[in-house]
Every structure is written in C-alpha cells, then in structure tokens.
mmCIF file of the N, C-alpha and C atoms, coordinates in Angstrom:
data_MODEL
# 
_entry.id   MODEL 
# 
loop_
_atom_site.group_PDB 
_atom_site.id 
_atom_site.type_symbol 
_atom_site.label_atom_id 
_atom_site.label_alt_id 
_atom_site.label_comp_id 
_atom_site.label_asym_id 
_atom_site.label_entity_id 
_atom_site.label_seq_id 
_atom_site.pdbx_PDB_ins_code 
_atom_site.Cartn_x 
_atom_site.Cartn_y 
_atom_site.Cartn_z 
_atom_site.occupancy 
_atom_site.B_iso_or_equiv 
_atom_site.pdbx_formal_charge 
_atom_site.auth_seq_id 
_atom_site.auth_comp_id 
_atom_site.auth_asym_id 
_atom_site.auth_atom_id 
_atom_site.pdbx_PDB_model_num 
ATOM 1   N N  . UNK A 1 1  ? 121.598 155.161 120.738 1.00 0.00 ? 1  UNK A N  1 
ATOM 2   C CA . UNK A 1 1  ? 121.816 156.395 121.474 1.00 0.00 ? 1  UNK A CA 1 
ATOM 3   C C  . UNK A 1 1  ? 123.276 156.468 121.892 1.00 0.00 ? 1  UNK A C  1 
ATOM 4   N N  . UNK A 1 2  ? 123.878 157.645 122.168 1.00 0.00 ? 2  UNK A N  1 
ATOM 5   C CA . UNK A 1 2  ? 124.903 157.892 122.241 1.00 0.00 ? 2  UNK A CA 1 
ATOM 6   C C  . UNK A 1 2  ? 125.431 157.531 123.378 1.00 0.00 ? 2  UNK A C  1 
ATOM 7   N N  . UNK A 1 3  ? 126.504 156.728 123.898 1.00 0.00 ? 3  UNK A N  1 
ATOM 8   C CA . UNK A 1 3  ? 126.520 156.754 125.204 1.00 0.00 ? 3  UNK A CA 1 
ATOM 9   C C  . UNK A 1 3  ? 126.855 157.927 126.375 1.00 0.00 ? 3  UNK A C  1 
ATOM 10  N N  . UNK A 1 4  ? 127.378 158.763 125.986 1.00 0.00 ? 4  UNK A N  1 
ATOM 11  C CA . UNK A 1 4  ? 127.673 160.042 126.427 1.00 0.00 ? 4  UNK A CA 1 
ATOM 12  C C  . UNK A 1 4  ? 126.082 160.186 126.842 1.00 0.00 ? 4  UNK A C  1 
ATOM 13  N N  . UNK A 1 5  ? 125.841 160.438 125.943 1.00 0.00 ? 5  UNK A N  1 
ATOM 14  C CA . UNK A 1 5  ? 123.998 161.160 126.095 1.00 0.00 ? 5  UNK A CA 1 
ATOM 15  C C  . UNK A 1 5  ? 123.290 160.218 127.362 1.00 0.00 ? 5  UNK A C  1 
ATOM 16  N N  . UNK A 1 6  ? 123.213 159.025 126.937 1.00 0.00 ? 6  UNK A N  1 
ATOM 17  C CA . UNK A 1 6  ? 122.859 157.885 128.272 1.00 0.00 ? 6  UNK A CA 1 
ATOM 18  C C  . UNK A 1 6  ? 123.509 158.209 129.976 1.00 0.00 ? 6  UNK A C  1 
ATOM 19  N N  . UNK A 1 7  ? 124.950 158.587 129.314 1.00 0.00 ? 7  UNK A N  1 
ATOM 20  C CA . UNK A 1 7  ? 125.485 158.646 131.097 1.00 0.00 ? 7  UNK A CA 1 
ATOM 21  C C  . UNK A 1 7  ? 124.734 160.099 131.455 1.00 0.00 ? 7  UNK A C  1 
ATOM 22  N N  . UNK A 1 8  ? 125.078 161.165 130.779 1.00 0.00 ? 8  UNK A N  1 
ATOM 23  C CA . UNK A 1 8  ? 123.986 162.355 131.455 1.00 0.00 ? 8  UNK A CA 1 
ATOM 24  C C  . UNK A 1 8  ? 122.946 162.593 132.206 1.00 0.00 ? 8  UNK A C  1 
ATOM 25  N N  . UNK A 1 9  ? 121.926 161.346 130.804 1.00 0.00 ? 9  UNK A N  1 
ATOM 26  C CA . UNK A 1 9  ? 120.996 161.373 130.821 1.00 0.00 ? 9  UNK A CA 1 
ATOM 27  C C  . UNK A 1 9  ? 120.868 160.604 132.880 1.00 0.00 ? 9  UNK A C  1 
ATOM 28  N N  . UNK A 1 10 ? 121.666 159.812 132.684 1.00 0.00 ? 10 UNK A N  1 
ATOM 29  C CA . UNK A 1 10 ? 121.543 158.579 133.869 1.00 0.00 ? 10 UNK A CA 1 
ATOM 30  C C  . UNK A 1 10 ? 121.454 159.878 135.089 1.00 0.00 ? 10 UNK A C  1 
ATOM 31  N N  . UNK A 1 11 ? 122.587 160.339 135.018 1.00 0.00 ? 11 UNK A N  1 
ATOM 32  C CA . UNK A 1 11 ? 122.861 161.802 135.859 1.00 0.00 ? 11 UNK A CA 1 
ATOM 33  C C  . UNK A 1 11 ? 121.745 162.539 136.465 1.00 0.00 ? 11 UNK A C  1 
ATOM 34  N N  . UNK A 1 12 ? 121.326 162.841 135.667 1.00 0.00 ? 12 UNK A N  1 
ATOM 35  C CA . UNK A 1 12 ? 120.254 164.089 135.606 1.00 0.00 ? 12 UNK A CA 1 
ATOM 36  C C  . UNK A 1 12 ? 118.624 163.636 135.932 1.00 0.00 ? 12 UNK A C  1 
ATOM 37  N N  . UNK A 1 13 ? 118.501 162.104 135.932 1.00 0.00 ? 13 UNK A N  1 
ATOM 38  C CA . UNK A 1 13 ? 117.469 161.398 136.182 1.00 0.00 ? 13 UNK A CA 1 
ATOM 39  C C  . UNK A 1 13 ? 117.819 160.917 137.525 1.00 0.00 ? 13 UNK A C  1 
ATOM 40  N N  . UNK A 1 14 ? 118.844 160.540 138.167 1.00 0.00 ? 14 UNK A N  1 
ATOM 41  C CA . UNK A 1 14 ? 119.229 160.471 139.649 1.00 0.00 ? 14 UNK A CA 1 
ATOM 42  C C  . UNK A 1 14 ? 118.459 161.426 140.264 1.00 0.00 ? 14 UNK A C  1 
ATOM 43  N N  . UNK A 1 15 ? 118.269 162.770 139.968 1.00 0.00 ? 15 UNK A N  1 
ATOM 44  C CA . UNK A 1 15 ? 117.785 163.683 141.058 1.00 0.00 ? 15 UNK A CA 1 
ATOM 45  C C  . UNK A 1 15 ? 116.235 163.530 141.468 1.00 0.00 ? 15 UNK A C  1 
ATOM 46  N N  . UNK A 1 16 ? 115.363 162.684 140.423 1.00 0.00 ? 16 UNK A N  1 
ATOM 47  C CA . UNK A 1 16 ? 114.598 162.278 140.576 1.00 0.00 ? 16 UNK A CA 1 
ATOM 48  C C  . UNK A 1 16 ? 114.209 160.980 141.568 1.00 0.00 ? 16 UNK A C  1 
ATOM 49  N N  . UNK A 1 17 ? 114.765 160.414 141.308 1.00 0.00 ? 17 UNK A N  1 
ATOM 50  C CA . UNK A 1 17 ? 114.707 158.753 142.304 1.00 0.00 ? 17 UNK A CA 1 
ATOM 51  C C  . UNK A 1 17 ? 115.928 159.264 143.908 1.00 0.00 ? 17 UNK A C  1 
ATOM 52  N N  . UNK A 1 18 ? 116.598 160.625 144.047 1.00 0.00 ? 18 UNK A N  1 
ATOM 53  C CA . UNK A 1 18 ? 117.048 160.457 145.144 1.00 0.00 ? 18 UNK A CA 1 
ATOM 54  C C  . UNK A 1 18 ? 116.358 159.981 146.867 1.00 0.00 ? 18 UNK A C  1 
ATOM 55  N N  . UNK A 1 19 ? 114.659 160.074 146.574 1.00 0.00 ? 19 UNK A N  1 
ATOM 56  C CA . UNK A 1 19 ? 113.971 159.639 147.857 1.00 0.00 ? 19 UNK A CA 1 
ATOM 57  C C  . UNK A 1 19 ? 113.952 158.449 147.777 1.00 0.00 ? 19 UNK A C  1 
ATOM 58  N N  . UNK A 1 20 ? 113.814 157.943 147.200 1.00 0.00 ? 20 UNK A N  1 
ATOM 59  C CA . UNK A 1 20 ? 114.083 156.387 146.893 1.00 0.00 ? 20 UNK A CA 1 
ATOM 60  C C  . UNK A 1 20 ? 114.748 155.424 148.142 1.00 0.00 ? 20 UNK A C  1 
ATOM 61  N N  . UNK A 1 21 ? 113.980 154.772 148.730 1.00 0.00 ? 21 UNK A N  1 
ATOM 62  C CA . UNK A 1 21 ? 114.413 153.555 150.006 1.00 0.00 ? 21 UNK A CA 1 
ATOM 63  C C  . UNK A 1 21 ? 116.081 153.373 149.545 1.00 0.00 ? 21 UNK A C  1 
ATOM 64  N N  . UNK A 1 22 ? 116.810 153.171 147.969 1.00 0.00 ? 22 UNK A N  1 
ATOM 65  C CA . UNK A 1 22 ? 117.615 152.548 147.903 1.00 0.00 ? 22 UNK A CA 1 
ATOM 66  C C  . UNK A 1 22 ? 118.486 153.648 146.805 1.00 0.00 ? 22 UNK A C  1 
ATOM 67  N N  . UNK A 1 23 ? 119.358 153.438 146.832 1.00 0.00 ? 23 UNK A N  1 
ATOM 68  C CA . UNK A 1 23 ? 120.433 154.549 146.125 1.00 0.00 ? 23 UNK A CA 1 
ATOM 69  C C  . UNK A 1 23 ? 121.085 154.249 144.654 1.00 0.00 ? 23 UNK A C  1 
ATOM 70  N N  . UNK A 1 24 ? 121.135 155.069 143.910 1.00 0.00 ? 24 UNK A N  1 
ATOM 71  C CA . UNK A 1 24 ? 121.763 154.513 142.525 1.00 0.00 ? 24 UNK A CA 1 
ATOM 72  C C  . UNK A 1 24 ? 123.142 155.246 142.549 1.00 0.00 ? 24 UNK A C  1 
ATOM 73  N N  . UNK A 1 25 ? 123.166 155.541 143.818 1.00 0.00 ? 25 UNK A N  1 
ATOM 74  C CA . UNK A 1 25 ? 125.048 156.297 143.788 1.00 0.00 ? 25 UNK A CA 1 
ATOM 75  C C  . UNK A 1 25 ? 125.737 155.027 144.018 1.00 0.00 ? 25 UNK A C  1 
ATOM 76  N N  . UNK A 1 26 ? 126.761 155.257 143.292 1.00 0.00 ? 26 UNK A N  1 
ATOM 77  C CA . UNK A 1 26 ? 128.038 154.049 142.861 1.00 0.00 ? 26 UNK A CA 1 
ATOM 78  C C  . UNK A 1 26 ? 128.297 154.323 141.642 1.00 0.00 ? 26 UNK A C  1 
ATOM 79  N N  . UNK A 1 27 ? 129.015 152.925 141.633 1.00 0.00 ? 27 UNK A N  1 
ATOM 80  C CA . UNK A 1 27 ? 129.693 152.769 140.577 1.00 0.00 ? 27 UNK A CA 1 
ATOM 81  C C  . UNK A 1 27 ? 129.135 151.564 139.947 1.00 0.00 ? 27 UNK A C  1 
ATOM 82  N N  . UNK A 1 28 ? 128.442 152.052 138.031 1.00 0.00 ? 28 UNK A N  1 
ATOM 83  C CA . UNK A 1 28 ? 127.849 150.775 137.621 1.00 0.00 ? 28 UNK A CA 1 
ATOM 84  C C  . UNK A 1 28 ? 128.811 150.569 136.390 1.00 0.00 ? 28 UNK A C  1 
ATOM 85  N N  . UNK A 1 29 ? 128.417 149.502 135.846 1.00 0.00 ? 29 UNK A N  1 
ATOM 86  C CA . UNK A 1 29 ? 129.007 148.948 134.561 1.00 0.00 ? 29 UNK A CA 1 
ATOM 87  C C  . UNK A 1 29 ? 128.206 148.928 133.702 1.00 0.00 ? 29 UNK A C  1 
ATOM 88  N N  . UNK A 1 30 ? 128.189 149.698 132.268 1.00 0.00 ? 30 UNK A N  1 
ATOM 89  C CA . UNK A 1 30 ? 127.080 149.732 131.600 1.00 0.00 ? 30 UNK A CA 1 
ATOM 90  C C  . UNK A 1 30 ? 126.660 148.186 131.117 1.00 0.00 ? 30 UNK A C  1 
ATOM 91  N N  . UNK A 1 31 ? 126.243 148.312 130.010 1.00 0.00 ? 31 UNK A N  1 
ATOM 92  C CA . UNK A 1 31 ? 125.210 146.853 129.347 1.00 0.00 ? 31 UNK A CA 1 
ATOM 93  C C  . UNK A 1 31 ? 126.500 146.742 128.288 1.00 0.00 ? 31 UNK A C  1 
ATOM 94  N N  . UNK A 1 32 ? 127.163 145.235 128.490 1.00 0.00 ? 32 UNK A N  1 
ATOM 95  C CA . UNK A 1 32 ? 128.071 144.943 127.375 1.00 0.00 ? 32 UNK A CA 1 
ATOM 96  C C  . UNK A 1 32 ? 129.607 145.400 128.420 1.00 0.00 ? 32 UNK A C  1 
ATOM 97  N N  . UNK A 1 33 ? 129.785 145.764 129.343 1.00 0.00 ? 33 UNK A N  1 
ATOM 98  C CA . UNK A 1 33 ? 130.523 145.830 130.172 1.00 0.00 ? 33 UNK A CA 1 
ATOM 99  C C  . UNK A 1 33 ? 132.375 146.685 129.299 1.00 0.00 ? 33 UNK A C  1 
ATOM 100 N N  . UNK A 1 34 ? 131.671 148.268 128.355 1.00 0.00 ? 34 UNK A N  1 
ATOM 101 C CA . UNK A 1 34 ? 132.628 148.345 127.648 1.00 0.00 ? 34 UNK A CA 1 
ATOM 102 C C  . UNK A 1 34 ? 132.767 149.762 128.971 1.00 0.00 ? 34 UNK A C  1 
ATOM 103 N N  . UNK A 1 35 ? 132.140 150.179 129.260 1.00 0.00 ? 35 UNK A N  1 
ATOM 104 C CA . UNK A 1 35 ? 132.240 151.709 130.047 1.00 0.00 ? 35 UNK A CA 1 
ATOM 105 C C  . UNK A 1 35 ? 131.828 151.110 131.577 1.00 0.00 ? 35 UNK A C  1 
ATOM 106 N N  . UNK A 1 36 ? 132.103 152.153 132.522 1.00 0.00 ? 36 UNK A N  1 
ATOM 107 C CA . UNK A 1 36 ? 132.024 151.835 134.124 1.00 0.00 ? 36 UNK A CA 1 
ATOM 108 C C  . UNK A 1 36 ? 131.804 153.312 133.868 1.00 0.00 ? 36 UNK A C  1 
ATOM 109 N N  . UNK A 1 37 ? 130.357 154.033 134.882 1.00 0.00 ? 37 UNK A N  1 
ATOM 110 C CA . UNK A 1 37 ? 130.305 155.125 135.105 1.00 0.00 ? 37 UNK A CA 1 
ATOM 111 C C  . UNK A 1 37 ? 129.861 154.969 136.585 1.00 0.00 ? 37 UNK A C  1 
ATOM 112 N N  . UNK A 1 38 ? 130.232 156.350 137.003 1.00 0.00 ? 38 UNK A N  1 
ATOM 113 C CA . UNK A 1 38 ? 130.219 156.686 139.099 1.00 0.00 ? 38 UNK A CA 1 
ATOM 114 C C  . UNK A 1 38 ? 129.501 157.746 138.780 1.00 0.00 ? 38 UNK A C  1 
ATOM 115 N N  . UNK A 1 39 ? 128.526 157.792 140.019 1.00 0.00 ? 39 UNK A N  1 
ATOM 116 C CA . UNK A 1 39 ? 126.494 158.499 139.914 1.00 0.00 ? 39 UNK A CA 1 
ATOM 117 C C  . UNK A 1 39 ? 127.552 158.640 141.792 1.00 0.00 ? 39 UNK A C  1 
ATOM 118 N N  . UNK A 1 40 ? 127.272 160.164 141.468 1.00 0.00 ? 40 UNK A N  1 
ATOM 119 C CA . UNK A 1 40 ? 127.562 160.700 142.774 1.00 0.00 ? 40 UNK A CA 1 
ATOM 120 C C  . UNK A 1 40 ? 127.105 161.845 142.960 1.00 0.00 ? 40 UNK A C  1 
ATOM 121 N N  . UNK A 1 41 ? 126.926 162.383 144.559 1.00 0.00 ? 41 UNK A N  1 
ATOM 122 C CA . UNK A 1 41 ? 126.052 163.950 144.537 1.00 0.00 ? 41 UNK A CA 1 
ATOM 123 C C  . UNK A 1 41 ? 127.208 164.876 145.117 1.00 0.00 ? 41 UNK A C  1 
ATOM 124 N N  . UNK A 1 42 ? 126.857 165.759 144.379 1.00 0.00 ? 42 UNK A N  1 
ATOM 125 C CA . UNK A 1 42 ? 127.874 166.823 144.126 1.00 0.00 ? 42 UNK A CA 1 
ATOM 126 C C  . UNK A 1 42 ? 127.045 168.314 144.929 1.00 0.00 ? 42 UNK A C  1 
ATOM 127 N N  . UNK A 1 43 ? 126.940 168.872 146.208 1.00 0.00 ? 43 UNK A N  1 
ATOM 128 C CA . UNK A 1 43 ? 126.121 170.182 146.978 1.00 0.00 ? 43 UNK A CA 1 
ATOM 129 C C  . UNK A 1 43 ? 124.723 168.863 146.606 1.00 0.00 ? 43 UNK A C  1 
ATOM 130 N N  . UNK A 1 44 ? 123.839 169.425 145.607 1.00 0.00 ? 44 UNK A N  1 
ATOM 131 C CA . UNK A 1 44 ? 122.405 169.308 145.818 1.00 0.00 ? 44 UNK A CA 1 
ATOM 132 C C  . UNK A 1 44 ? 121.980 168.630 144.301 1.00 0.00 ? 44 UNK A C  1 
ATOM 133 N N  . UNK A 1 45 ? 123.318 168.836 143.327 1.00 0.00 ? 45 UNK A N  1 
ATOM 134 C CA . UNK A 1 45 ? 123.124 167.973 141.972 1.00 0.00 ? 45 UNK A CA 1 
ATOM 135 C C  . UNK A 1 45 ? 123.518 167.040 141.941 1.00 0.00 ? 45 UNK A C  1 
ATOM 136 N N  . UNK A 1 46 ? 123.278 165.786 140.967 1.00 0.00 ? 46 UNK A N  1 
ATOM 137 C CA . UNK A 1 46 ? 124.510 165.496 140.400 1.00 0.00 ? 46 UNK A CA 1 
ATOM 138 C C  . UNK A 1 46 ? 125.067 165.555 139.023 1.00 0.00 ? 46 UNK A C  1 
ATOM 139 N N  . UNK A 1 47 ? 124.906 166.459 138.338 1.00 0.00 ? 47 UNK A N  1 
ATOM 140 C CA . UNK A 1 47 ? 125.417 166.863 137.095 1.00 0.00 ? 47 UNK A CA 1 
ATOM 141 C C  . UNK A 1 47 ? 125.397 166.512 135.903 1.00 0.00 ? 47 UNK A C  1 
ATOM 142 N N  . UNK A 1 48 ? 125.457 167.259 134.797 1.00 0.00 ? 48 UNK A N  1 
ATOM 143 C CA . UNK A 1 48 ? 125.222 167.064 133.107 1.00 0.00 ? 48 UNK A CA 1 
ATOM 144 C C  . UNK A 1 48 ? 123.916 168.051 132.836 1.00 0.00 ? 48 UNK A C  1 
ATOM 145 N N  . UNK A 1 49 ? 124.048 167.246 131.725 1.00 0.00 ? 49 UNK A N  1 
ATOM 146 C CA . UNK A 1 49 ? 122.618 168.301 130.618 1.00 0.00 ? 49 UNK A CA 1 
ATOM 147 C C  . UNK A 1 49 ? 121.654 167.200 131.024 1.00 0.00 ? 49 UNK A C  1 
ATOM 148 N N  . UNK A 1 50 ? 120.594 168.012 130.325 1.00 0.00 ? 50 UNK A N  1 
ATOM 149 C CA . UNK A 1 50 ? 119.405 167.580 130.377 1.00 0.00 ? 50 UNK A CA 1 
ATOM 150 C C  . UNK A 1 50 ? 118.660 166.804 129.174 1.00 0.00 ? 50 UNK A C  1 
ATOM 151 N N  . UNK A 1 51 ? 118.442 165.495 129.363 1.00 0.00 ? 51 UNK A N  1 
ATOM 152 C CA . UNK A 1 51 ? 117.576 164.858 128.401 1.00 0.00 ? 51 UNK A CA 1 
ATOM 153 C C  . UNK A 1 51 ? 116.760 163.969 128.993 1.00 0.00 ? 51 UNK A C  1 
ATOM 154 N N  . UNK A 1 52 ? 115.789 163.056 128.250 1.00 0.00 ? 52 UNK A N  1 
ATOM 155 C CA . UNK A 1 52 ? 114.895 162.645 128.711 1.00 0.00 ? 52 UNK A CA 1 
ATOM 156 C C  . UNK A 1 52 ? 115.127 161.397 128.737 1.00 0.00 ? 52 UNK A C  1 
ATOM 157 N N  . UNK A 1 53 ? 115.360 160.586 130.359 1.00 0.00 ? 53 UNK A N  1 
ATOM 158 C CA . UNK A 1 53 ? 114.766 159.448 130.465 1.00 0.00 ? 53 UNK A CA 1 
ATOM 159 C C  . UNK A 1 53 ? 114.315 158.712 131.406 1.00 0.00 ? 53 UNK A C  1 
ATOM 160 N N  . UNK A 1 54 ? 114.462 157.486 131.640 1.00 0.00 ? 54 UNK A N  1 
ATOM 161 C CA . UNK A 1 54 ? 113.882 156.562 133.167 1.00 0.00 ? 54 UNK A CA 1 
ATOM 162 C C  . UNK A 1 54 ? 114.747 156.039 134.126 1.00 0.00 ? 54 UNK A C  1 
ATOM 163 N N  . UNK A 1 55 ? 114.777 156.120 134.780 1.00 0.00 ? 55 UNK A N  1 
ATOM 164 C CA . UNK A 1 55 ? 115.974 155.107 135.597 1.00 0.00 ? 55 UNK A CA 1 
ATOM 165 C C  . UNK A 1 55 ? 115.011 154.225 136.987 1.00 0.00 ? 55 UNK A C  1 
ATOM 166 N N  . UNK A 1 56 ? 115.522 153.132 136.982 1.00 0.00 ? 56 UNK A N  1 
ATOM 167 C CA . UNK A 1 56 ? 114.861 152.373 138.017 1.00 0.00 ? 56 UNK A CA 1 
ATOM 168 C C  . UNK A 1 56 ? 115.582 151.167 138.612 1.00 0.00 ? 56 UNK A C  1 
ATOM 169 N N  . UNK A 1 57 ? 115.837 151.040 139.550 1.00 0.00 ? 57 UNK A N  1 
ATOM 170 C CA . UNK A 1 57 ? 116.083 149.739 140.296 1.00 0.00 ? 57 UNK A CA 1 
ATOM 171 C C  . UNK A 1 57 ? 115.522 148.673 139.843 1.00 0.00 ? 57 UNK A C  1 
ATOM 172 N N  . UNK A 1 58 ? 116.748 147.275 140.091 1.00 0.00 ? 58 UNK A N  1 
ATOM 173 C CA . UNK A 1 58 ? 115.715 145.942 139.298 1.00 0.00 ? 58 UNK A CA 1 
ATOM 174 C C  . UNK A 1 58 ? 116.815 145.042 140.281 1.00 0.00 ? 58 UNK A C  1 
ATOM 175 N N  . UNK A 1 59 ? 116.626 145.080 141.555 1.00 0.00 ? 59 UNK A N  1 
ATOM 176 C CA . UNK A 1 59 ? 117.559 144.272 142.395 1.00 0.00 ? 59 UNK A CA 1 
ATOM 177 C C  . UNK A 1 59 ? 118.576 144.789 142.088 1.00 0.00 ? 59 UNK A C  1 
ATOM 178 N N  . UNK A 1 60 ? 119.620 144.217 142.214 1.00 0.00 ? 60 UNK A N  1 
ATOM 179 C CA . UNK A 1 60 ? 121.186 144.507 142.082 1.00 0.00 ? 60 UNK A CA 1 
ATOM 180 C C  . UNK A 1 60 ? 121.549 145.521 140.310 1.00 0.00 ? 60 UNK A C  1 
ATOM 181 N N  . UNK A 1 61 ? 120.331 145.521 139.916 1.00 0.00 ? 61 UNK A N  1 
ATOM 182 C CA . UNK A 1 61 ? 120.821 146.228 138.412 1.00 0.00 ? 61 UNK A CA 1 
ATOM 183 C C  . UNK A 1 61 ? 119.868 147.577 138.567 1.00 0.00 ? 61 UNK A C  1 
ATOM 184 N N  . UNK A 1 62 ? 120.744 148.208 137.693 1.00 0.00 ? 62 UNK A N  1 
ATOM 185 C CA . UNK A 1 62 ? 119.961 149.616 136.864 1.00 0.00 ? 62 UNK A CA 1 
ATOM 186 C C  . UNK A 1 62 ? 119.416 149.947 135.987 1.00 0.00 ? 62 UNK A C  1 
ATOM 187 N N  . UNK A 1 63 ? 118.242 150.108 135.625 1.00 0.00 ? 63 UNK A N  1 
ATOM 188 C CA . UNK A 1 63 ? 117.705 150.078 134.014 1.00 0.00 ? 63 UNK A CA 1 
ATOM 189 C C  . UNK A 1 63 ? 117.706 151.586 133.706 1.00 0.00 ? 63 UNK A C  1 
ATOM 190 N N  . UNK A 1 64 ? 118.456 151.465 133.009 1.00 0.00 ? 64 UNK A N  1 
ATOM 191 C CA . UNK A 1 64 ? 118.406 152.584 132.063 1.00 0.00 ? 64 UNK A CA 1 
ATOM 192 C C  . UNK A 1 64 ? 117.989 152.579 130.606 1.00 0.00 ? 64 UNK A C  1 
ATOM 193 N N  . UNK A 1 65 ? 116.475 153.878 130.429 1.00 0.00 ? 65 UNK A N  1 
ATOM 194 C CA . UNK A 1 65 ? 116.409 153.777 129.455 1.00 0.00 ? 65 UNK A CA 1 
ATOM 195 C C  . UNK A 1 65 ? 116.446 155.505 128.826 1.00 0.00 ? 65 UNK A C  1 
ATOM 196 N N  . UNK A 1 66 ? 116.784 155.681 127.627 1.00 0.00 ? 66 UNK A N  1 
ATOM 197 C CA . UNK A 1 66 ? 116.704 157.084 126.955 1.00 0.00 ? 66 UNK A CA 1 
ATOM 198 C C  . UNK A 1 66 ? 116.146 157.347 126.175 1.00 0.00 ? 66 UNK A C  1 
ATOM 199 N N  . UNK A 1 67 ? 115.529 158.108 125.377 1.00 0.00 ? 67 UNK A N  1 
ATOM 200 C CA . UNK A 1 67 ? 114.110 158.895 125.002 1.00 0.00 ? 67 UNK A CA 1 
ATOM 201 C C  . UNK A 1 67 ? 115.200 159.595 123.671 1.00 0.00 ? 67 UNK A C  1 
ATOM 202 N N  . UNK A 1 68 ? 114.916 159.668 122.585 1.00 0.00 ? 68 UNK A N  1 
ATOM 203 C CA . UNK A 1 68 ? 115.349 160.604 121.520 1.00 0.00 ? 68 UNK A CA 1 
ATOM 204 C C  . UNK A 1 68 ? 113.735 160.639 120.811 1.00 0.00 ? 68 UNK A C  1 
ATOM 205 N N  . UNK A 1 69 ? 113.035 161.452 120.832 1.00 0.00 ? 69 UNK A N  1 
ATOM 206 C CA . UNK A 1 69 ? 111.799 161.694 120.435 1.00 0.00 ? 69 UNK A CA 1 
ATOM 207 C C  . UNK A 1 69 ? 110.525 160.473 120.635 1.00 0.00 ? 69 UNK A C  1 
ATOM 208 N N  . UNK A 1 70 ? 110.208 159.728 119.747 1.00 0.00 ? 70 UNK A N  1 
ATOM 209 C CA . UNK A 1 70 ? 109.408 158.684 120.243 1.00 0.00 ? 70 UNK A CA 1 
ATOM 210 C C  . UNK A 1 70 ? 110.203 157.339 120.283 1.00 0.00 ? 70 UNK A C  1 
ATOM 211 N N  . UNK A 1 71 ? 111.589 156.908 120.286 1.00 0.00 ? 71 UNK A N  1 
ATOM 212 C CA . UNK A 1 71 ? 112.477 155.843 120.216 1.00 0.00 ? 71 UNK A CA 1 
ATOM 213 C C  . UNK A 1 71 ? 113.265 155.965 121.247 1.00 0.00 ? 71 UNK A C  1 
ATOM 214 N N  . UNK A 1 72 ? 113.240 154.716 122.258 1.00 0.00 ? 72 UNK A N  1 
ATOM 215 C CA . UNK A 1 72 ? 114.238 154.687 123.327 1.00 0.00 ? 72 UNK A CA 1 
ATOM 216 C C  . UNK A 1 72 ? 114.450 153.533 123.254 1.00 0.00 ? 72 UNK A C  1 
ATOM 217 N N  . UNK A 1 73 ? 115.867 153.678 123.980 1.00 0.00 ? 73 UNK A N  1 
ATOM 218 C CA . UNK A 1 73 ? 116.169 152.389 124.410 1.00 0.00 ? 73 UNK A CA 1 
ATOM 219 C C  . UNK A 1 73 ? 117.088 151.650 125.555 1.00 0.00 ? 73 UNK A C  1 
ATOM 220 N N  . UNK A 1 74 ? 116.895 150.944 126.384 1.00 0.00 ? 74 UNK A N  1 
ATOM 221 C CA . UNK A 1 74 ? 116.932 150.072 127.400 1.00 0.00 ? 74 UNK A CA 1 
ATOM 222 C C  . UNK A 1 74 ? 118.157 149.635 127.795 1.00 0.00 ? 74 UNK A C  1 
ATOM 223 N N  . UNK A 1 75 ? 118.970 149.529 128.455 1.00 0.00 ? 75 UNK A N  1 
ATOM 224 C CA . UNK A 1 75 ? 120.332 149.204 128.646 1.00 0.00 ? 75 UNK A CA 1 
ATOM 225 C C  . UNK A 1 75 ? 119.867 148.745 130.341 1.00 0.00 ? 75 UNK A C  1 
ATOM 226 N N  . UNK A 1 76 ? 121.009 147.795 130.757 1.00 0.00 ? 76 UNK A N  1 
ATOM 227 C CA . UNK A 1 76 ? 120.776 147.297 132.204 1.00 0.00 ? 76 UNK A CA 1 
ATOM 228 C C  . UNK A 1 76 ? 122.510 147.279 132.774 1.00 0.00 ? 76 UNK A C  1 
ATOM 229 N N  . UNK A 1 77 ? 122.592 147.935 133.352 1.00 0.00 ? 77 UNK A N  1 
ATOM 230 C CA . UNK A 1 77 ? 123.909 148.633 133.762 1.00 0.00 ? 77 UNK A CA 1 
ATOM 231 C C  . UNK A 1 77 ? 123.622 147.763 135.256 1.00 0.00 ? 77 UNK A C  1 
ATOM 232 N N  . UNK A 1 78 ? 125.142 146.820 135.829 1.00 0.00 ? 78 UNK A N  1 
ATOM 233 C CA . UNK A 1 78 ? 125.216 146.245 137.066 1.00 0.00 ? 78 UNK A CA 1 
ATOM 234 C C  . UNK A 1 78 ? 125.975 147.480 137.874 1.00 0.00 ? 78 UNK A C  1 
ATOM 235 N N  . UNK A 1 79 ? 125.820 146.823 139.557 1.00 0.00 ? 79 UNK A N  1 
ATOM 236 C CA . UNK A 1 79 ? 126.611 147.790 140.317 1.00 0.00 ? 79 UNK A CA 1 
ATOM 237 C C  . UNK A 1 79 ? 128.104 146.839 140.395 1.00 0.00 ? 79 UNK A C  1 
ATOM 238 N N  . UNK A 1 80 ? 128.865 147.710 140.551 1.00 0.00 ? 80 UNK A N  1 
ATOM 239 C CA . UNK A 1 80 ? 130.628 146.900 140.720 1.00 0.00 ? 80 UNK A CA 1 
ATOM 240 C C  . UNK A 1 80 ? 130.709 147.027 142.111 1.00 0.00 ? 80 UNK A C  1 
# 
C-alpha cells in the first residue's frame, strides 16, 4: 500500500478512536523508520481523504492497518 494512502488513511481513522482514554495525536515514526508523520486536530477534523482502515493502540505503538479491497496490511508506527 501506498504510503501516502496509509498516512490519510491513519488521519481519517483518528476521528474514530478520538474518545479513546488515550490519544494518537503526535508525532509517530512509521514501520522501518523511513517517514515521521504528526496526527493533529485541526476545528473538529483531522484531515485527508477517505479510505478504509484500523488504527489501535498497542502500549507505546500504533497499529496501523489499510484495507485495498480484501488485502491489508499492518504496519506498527512508534511515538517520537
């Protein structure tokens, strides 16, 4: 999956987990430590397109996974 598409995706799945006891705003480092993306709220969004995926807390990490029809896949992004 594209990583572009993943950070969006990461984006746009935040608005979902914002009740969440614990916050995925920051700044993470993706899986393989080649990109650093910042998950911040912007009025009532936090921004991009729309695609399909999961995001969840795993202690100190982020799992991110993305959906392109029936194939996704899993990346574990740390916080910096």
């Amino acid at each position: 999956m594209n990583m572009k598409k993943v950070i969006i995706c990461l984006v746009l799945a935040m608005m979902s987990v914002a009740g969440y006891a614990q916050s995925v705003v920051g700044k993470w480092v993706t899986e393989g430590g080649d990109s650093q993306v910042e998950i911040y709220q912007s009025g009532d969004k936090l921004n991009g397109k729309t695609y399909k995926c999961s995001i969840w807390l795993d202690g100190n990490n982020l799992k991110v996974r993305g959906y392109v029809a029936m194939f996704y896949e899993t990346q574990t992004w740390t916080r910096k």
